[in-house]
MARLO-831697 format. One line per 2 residues: number of its first residue (from 1); their letters; for each residue x, y, z of N, C-alpha, C. Coordinates in pm, whole numbers, m for minus. Atoms other than C-alpha are relative to their C-alpha. Layout:
<rs>
NUM) A) X:Y:Z:X:Y:Z:X:Y:Z; ... .
</rs>
This chain:
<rs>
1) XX) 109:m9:m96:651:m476:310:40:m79:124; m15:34:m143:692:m536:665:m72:m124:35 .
3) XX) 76:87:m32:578:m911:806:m147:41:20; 182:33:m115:336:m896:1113:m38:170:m90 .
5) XX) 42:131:m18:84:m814:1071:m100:m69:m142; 73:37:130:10:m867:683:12:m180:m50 .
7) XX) 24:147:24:96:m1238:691:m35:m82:79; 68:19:m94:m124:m1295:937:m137:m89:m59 .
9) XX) 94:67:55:m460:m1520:868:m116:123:30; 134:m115:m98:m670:m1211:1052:35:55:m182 .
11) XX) m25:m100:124:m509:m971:782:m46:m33:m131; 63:81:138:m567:m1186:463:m164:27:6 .
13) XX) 159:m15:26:m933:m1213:589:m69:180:m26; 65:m108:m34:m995:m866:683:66:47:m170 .
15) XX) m9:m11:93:m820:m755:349:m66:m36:m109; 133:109:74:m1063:m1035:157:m130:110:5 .
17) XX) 103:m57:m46:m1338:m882:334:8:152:m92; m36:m133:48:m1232:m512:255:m40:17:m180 .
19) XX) 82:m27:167:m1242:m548:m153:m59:m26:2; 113:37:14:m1508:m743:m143:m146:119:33 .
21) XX) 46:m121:m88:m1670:m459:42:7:128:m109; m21:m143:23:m1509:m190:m136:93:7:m138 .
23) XX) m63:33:54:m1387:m338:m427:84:116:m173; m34:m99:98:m1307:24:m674:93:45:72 .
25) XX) m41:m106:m60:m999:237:m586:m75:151:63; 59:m87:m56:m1116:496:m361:26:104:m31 .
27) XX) m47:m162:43:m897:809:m521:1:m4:m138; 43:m16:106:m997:690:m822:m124:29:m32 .
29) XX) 122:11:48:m1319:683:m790:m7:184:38; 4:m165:m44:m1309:1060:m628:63:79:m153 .
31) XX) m41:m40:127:m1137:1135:m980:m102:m8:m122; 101:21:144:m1461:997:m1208:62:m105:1 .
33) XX) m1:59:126:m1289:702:m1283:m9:m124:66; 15:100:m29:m1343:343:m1197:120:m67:m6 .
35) XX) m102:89:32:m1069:115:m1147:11:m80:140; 28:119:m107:m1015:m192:m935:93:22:86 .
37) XX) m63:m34:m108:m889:m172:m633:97:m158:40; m50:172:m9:m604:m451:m567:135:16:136 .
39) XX) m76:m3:m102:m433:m300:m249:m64:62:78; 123:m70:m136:m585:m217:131:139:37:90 .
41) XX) m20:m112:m72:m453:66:282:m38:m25:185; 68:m56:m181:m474:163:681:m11:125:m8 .
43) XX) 17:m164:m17:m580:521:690:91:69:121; m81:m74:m132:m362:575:1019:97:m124:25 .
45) XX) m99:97:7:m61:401:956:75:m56:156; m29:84:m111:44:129:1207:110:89:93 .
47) XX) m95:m58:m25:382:291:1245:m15:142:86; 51:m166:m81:202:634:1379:m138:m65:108 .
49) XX) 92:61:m87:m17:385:1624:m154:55:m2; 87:78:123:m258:307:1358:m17:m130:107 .
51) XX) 67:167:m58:m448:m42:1475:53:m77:m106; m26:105:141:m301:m323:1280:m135:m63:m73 .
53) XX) 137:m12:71:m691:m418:1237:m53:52:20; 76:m83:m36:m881:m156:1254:m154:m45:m52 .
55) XX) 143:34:54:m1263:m172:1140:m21:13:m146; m1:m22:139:m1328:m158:755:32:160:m29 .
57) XX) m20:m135:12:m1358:211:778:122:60:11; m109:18:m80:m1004:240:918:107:m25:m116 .
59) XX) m110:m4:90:m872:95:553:m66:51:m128; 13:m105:154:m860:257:210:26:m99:m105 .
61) XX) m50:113:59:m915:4:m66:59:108:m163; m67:m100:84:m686:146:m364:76:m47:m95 .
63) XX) m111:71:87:m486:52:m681:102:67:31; m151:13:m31:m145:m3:m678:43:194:m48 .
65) XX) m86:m146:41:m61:353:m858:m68:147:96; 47:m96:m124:m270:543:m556:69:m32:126 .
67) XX) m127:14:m151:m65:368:m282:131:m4:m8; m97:m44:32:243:398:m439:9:174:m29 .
</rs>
């Protein structure tokens, strides 16, 4: 994983924020099934000028075997 800007103090929070918020995988839950969400997504990746923070809406909270 790329530094900026995930080891950032913004990022940590807004990530914090995010499960807390949204704390089930999101393509799991679209599947029926519940499972915890333990990685935050950007829906419009930085690299394709994506916002490094975008607004909550902006990230996808998701377990590891949906963002992989």
């Amino acid at each position: 994983m790329a530094k900026w800007p995930y080891d950032t103090a913004a990022w940590k929070k807004l990530r914090e924020v995010k499960l807390a918020t949204s704390p089930l995988c999101e393509d799991c839950e679209r599947e029926g099934r519940w499972v915890e969400a333990t990685v935050v997504d950007h829906r419009h990746a930085i690299s394709q000028g994506g916002a490094p923070f975008p607004s909550l809406a902006g990230l996808a909270s998701l377990c590891a075997r949906h963002h992989s």
